[in-house]
N, C-alpha and C positions, 0 to 999 in steps of 0.2 A: 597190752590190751586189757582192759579192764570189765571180767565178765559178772553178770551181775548173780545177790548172794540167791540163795536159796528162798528166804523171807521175800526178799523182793520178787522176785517171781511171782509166788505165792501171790502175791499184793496185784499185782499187775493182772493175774488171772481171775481174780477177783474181781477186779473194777471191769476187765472186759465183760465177762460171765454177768453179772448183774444189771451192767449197764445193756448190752443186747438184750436180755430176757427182759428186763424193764421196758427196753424201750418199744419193743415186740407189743407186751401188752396195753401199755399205754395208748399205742397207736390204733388198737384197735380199740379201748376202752373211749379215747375222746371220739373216733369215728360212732361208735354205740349211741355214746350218751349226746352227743351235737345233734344226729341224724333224733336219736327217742324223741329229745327234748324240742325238737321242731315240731316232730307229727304229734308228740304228746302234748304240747301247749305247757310246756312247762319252762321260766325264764331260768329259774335257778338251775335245771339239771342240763342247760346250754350251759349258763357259766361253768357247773363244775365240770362239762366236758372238755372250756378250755383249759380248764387248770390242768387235765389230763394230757392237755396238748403241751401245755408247758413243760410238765413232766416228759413229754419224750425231749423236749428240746434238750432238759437236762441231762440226760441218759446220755444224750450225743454229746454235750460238751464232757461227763465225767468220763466216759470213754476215751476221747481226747486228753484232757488233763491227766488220765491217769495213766495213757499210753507215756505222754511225757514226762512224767514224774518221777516213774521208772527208770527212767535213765540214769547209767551213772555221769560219775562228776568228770566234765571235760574242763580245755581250758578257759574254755568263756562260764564256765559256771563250776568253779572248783567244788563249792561246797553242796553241791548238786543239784538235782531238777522239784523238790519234792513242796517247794513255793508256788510250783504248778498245782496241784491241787488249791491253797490256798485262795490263790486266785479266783480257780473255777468255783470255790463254794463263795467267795464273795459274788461272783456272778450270779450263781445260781439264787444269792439272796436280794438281789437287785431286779433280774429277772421275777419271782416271786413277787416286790412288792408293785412293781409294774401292773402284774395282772389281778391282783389282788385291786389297785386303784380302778382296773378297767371296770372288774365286775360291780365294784362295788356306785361307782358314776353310774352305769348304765340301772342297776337294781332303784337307785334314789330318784333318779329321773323316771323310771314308771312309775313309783309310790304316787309322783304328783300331777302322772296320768293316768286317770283310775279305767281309763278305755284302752290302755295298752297294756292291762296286767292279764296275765296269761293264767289259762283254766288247765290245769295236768291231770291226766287220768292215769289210769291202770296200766298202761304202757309204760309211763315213766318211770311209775311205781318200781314195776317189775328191774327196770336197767339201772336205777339206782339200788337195788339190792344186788346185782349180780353185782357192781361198781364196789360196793362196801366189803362183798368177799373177797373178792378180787386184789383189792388196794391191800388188806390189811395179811394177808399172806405173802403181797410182795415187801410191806413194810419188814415183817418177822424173818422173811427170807433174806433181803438185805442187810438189814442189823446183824443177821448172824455172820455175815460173811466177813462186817465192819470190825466187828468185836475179834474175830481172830486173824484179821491183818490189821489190826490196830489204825483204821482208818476214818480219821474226821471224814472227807469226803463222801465216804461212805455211809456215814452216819448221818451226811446233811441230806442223803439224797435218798436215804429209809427215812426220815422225817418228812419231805417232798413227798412220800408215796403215801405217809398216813396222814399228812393235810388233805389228801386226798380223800381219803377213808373216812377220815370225820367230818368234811364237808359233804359231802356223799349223805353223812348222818343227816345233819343239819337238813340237807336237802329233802330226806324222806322225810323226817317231821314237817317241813313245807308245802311238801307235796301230798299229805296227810291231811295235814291240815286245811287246806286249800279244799280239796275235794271234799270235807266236812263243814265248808260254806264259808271259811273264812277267807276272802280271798287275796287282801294284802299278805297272808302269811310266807307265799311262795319269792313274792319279791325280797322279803325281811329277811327271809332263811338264805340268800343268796347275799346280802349286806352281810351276815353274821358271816359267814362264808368267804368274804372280802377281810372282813376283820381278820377271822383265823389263820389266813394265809399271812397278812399282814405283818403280825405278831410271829410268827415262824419264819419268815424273811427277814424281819430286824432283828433276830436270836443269830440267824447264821452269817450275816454280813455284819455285824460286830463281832461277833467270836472273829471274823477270819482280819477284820480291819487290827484289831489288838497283833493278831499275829505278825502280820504285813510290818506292822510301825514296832515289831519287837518288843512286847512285852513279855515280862520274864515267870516264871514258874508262879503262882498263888505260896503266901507265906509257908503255909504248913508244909509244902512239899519241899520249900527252900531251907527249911530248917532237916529236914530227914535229909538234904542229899549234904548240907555239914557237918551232922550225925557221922554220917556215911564216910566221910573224905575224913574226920578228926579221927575215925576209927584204925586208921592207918598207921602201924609202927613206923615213927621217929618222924610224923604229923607235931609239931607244937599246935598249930594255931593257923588259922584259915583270914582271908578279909577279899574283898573286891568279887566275891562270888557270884557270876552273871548268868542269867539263861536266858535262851531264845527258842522258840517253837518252831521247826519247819518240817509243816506237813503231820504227819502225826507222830514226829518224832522230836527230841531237845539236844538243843546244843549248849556245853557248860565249857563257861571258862574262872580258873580260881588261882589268888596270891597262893604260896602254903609256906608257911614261915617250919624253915629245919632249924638245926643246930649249925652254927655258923662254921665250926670245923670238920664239916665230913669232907669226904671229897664229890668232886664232880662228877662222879660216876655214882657216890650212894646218894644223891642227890636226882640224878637221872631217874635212878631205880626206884626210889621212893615216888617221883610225878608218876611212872609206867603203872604203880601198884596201884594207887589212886583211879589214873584211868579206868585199869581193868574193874577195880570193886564197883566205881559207880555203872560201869554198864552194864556188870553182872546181875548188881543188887538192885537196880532202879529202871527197869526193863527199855524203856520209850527213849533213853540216853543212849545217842550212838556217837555223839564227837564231843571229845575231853579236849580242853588243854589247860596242862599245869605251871605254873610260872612258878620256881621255887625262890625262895625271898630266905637270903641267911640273916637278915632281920630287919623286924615292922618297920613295912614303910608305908600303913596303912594312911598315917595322919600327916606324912611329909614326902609326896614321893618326886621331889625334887633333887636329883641325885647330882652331888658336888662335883664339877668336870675336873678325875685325876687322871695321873699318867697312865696306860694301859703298861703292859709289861716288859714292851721291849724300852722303853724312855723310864721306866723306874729301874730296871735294871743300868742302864747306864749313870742315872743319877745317885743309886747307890754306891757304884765301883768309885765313882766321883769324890764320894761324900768318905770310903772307905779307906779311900788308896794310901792313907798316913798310917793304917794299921795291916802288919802284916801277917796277922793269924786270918785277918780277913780274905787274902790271897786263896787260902787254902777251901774255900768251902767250895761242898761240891753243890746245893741245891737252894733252893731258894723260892719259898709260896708265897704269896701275895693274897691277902686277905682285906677285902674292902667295906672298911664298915664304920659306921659313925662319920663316915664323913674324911675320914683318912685311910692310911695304910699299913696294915698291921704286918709285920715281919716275920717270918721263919727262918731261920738260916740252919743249914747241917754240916757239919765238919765231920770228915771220918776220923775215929778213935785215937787213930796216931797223932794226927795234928796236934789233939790237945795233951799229950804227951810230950812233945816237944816244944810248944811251946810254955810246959806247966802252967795251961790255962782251965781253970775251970768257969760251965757255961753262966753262971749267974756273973762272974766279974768280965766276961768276953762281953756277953748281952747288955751292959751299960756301959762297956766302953762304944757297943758300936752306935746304943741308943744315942750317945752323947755326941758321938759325929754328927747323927740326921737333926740337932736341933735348931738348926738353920733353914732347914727345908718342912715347911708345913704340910706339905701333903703325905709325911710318916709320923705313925705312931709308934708303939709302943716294938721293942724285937726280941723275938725269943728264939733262944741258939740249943742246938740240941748235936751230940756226939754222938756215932756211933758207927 
């Protein structure tokens, strides 16, 4: 059963906490400003009290998305649930330019009925000032909460709360203005008001669309986390380095070219060290995988179909059986590279005693058996 870490928690408590108190206010901020801007005769502080309304719609979906995102990874979603936010903020920026075209239709169609533009007085005044405290404290409060659970979502939905704030602006300058006799001002300020949303809706629904279709880290960060992986004892060389985004966290996956003779286990240990330094050192990296390459196969990775070990092993004993020092070994590594199969052979100490063999004259008798067979190269015989 897989229970979830600490951080996540954190995260989850976060998106709920925000999202209720957001949506708490908002709900009473569009009921304010709909109800002012009716009795106040003001068109822009209706629209901006829909935007308010939209805002709680948001609140309820980040709530949602963020309950689910939370989750850990089952079978139907191994790499986990944290593309749920994604989602929701691409909503939430589609949503966004929706009301953003409503307000801004409705504002240009009274410009060109100068008998439906609306007169606001000192009532609207006053509720688009309480609207611009209000907004811009929940803007600041939510960011904080984004910035220490490291949450885009979060972040789109404190930008949601200060489109709100500065349309609010917008509005009192309309609303200012209007009642100092200019009286197209109030419609204009609610167009400007359309735009601003607008422009904040197409910032969050391409940030989350790039995510969606996996685009990978921006260059500069993609070079620190090569930095990062080349920094690693018995690292030669890096190539196919890939990242992906989910949620507000990345996922990397990297060739790492070793030295072609360690063995499989310092080879393990090496991808493990890897892992661990990029997540240590590149905070937002929570899933690594290392592919270790015992040589570049950045520019040909077409790999030549050879015998695996139990079928080279029989075509060695095949290739050997006319030599009988060869009887005697007790071990045998297979090394795959270039394109063939490079040899190891071990004979215990005694063997080459009795046979007065030493390993350089063994190692090209046995070379000389495999030259009929192309899938061996070069073999090296070792006593001990």
């Amino acid at each position: 059963m897989n229970i979830p870490s600490a951080a996540m928690l954190e995260r989850r408590q976060a998106i709920s906490r925000t999202s209720i108190v957001g949506a708490v206010l908002n709900l009473i901020l569009s009921a304010v400003k709909i109800l002012v801007g009716i009795l106040g005769h003001s068109q822009a502080l209706v629209a901006d009290g829909i935007h308010s309304l939209s805002d709680l719609l948001s609140d309820l979906l980040v709530y949602v998305a963020g309950h689910h995102a939370s989750q850990q990874p089952d079978q139907d979603h191994p790499y986990g649930h944290a593309r749920y936010e994604t989602v929701a903020t691409l909503a939430l920026g589609i949503l966004l330019l929706l009301v953003a075209v409503g307000i801004g239709w409705d504002a240009i169609q009274r410009l060109f009925k100068p008998e439906s533009l609306l007169q606001p007085g000192a009532l609207a005044l006053g509720a688009t000032l309480l609207s611009i405290g209000l907004k811009e404290w929940l803007y600041w409060w939510t960011l904080g909460h984004a910035r220490r659970v490291n949450s885009d979502l979060l972040r789109a939905n404190a930008w949601h709360h200060r489109s709100d704030a500065i349309s609010s602006i917008v509005v009192l300058i309309g609303i200012i203005g209007t009642m100092a006799g200019l009286t197209y001002l109030d419609a204009i300020a609610a167009i400007i008001v359309a735009l601003m949303i607008a422009h904040i809706a197409w910032g969050l629904g391409w940030g989350a669309v790039h995510e969606l279709v996996d685009t990978g880290l921006e260059s500069e960060r993609i070079e620190t986390v090569a930095q990062t992986i080349c920094s690693v004892g018995g690292v030669r060389d890096i190539h196919m380095l890939r990242t992906r985004r989910l949620g507000g966290q990345v996922s990397a996956d990297v060739h790492v070219l070793v030295d072609p003779d360690i063995s499989v286990s310092e080879g393990h240990m090496i991808s493990v060290l890897v892992e661990q330094r990029l997540k240590r050192e590149i905070s937002d990296i929570v899933d690594v995988t290392v592919h270790i390459d015992p040589e570049d196969d950045a520019d040909n990775r077409d790999v030549t179909p050879l015998p695996l070990r139990a079928e080279a092993l029989a075509r060695l004993a095949s290739c050997w059986s006319g030599i009988p020092a060869a009887n005697e070994r007790e071990r045998v590594l297979l090394h795959y590279l270039g394109g063939r199969i490079e040899v190891e052979v071990f004979f215990p100490l005694l063997a080459c005693r009795r046979a007065g063999a030493d390993p350089e004259r063994l190692g090209a008798e046995l070379t000389a058996a495999l030259k009929e067979d192309p899938a061996f190269g070069r073999v090296r015989v070792y006593f001990g």
